[in-house]
Kinemage of the C-alpha trace (Angstrom):
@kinemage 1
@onewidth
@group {chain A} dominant
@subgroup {mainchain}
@vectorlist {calphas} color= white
{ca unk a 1} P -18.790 40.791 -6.512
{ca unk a 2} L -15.267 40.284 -7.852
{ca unk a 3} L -14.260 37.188 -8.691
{ca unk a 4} L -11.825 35.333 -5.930
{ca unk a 5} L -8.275 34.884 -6.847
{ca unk a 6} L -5.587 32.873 -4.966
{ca unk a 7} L -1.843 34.040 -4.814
{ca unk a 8} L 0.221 31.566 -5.750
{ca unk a 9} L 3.730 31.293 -4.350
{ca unk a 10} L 6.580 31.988 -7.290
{ca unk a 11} L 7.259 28.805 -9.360
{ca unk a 12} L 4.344 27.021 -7.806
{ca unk a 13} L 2.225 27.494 -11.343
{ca unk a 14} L 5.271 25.599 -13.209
{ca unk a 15} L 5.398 22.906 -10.195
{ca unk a 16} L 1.215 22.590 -10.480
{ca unk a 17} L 1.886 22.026 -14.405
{ca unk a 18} L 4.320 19.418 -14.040
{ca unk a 19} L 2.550 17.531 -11.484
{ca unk a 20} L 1.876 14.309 -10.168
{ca unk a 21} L 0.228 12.371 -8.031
{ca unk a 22} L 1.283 12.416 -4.478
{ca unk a 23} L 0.892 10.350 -1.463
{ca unk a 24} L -1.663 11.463 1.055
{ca unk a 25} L -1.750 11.428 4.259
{ca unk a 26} L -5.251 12.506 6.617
{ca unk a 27} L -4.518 14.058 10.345
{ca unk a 28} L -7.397 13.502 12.441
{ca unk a 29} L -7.989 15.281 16.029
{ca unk a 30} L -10.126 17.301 17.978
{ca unk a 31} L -12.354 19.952 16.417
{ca unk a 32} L -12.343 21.901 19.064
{ca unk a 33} L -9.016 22.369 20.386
{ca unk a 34} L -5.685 22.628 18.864
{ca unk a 35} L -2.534 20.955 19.801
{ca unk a 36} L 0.159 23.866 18.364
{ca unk a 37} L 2.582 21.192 19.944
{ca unk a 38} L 1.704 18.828 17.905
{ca unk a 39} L 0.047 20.889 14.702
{ca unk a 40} L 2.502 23.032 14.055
{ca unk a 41} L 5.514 21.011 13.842
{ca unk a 42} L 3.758 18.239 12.196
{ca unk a 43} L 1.722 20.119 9.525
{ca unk a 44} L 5.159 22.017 7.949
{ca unk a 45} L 7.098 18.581 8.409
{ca unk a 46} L 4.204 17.196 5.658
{ca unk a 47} L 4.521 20.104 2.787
{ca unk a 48} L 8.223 19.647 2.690
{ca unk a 49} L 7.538 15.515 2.450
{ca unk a 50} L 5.673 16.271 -0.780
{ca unk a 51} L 2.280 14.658 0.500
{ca unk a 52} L -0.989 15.857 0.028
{ca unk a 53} L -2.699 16.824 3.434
{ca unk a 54} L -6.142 15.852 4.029
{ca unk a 55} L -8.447 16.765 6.676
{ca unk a 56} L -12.317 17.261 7.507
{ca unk a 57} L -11.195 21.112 6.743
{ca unk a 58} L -12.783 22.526 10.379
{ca unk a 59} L -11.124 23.949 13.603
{ca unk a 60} L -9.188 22.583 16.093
{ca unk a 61} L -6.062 20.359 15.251
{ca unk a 62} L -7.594 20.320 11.199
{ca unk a 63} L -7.219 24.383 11.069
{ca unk a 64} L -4.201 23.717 13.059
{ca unk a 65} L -1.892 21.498 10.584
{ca unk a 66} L -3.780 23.490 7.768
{ca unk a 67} L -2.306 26.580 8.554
{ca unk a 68} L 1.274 25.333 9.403
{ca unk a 69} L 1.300 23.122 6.313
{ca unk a 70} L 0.188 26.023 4.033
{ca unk a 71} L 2.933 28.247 5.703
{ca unk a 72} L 5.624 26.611 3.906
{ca unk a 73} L 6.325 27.725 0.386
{ca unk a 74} L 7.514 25.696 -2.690
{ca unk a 75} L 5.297 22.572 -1.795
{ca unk a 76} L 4.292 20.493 -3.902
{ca unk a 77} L 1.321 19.146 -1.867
{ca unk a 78} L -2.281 20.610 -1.342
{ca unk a 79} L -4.226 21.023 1.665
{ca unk a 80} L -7.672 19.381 1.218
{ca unk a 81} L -10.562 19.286 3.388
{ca unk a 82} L -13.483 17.284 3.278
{ca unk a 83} L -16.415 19.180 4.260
{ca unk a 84} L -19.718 17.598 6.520
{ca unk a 85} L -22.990 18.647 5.220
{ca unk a 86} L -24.831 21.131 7.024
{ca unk a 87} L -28.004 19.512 8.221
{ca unk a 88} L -30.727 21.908 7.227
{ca unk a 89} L -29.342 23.982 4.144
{ca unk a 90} L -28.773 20.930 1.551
{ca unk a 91} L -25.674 22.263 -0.702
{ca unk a 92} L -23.959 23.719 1.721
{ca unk a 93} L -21.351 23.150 4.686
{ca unk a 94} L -21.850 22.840 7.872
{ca unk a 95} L -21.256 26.296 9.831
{ca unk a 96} L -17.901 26.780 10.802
{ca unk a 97} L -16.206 24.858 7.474
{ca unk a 98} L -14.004 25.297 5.334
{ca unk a 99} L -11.397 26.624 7.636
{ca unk a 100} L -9.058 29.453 5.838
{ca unk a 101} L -6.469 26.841 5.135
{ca unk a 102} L -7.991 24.659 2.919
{ca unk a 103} L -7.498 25.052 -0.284
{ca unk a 104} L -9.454 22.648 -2.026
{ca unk a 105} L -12.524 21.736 -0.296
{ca unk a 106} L -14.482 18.969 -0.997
{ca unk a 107} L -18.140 19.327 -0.401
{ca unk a 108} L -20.229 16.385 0.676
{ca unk a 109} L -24.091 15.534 0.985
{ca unk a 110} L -23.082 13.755 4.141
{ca unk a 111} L -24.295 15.565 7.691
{ca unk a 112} L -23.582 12.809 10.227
{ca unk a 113} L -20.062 13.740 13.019
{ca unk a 114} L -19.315 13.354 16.231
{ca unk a 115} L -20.798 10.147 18.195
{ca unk a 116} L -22.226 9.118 14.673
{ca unk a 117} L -19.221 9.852 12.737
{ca unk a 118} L -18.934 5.997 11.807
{ca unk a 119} L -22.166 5.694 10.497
{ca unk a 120} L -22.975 5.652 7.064
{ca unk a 121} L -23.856 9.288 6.276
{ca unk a 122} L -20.191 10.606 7.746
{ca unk a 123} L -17.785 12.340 5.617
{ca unk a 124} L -15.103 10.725 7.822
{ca unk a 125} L -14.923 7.580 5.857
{ca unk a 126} L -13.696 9.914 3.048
{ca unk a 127} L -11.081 11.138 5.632
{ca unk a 128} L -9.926 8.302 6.545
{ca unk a 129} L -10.350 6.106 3.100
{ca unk a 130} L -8.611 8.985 0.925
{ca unk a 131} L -5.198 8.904 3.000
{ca unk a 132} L -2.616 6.289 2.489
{ca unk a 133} L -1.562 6.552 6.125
{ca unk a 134} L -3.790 8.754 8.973
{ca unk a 135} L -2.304 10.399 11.475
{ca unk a 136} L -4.730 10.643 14.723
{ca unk a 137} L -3.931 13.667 16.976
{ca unk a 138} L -6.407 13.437 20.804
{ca unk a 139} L -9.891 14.347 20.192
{ca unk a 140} L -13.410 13.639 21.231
{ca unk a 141} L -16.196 11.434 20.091
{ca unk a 142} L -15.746 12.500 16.149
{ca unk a 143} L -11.888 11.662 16.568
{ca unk a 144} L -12.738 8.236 17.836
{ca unk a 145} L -15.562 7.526 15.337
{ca unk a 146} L -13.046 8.217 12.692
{ca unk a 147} L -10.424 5.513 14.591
{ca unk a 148} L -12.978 2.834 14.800
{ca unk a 149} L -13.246 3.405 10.854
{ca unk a 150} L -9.855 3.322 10.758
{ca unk a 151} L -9.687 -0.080 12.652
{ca unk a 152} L -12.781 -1.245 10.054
{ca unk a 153} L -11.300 -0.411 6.773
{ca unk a 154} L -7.932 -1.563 8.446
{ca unk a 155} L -5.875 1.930 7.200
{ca unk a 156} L -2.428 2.010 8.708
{ca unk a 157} L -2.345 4.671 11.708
{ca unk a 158} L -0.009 6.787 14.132
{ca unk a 159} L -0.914 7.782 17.366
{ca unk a 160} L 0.385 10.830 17.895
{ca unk a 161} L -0.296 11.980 22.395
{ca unk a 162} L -2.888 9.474 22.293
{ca unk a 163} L -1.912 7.537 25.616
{ca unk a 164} L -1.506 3.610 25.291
{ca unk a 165} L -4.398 2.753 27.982
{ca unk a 166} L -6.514 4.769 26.271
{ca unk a 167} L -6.279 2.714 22.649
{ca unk a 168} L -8.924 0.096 23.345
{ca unk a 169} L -11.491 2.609 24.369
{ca unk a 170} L -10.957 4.546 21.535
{ca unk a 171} L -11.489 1.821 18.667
{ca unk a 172} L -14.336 -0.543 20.674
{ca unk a 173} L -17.075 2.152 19.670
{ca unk a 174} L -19.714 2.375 20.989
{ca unk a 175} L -23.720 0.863 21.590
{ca unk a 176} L -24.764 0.788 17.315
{ca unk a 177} L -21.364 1.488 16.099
{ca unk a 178} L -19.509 -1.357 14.029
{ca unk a 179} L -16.499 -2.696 16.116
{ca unk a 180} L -12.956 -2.676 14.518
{ca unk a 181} L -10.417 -4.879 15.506
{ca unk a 182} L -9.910 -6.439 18.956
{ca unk a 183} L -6.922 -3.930 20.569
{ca unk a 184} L -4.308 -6.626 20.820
{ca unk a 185} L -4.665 -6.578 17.123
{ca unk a 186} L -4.862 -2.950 16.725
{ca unk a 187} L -1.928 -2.331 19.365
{ca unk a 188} L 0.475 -4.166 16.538
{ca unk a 189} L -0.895 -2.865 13.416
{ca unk a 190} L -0.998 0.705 14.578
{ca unk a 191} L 2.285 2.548 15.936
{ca unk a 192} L 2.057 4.943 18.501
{ca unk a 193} L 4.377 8.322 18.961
{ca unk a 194} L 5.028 10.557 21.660
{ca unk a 195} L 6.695 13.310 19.538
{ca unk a 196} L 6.068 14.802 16.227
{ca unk a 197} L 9.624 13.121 15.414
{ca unk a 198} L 8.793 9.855 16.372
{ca unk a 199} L 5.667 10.099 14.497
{ca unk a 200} L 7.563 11.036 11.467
{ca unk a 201} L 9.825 8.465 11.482
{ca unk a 202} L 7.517 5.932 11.402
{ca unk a 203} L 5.764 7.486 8.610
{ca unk a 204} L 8.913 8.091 6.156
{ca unk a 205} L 8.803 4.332 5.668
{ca unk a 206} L 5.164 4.083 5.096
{ca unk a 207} L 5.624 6.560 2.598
{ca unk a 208} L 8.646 5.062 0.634
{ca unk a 209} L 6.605 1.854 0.900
């Protein structure tokens, strides 16, 4: 089997050579559906901020701001996924991951998602510990597992379509799962955003900061 290469963009070896670390940022969301609203726009906006992009490197909104933040050339940043275990085949992913995108991917010994995605054999505290900011896109159980870690290991957060009556549900968990914060304190810490621009301009700061 040949061996597999990777095309690199022109200049991007001499930009690789001379570089540094970058801020990260992890977009959570469903990992079933994409939001091409929301993914597209958003994922692009990140490569030419100079971030790292980290995600749990599957479908839905993480293949989604994968592909649109490896669409833009000259960026500095990489698009890293964080990969679940899969649970019978130790070694290897679960099926389904990496997405294309992802162009470092980080395996894991970890199997647990989706209504156990808090508990202590998830890859999602990885997700959401490695990013200096996560940005939370709507999803389903695994989404909301990763915001009650969020709320836990208190990481700064934008809502981005999440509606505002649906924040407490989302960060109470569930029967077993560890509780974050109550939502009044949540609601201040964490900003919410209706549009990918809103969202960005409350993360430019965050950033800088």
């Amino acid at each position: 089997m040949a061996p597999l290469r990777r095309t690199l963009a022109p200049g991007s070896v001499n930009r690789l050579r001379g570089r540094s670390s970058l801020p990260t940022v992890s977009v959570i969301g469903s990992g079933t559906r994409d939001r091409p609203d929301l993914t597209e726009p958003l994922g692009s906006a990140l490569a030419r901020r100079d971030v790292d992009l980290i995600t749990g490197g599957g479908r839905g909104v993480m293949a989604g701001v994968c592909r649109s933040f490896t669409g833009v050339p000259e960026r500095a940043g990489r698009c890293i996924g964080i990969l679940p275990a899969h649970p019978d085949r130790p070694g290897e992913a679960a099926d389904g991951y990496p997405n294309p995108w992802v162009e470092i991917a980080i395996r894991t010994h970890l199997a647990e998602r989706g209504e156990t995605g808090d508990g202590p054999g998830s890859r999602n505290h990885l997700v959401v510990l490695s990013g200096g900011v996560v940005v939370a896109l709507p999803g389903g159980a695994g989404t909301r597992s990763e915001l009650r870690l969020a709320a836990r290991y208190r990481r700064p957060v934008l809502l981005l379509g999440w509606p505002r009556e649906a924040l407490a549900d989302e960060v109470e968990g569930g029967p077993g799962s560890a509780p974050g914060p109550r939502p009044v304190e949540v609601e201040r810490s964490w900003r919410q955003a209706r549009s990918v621009e809103e969202a960005l301009e409350a993360l430019d700061p965050l950033l800088a900061g």
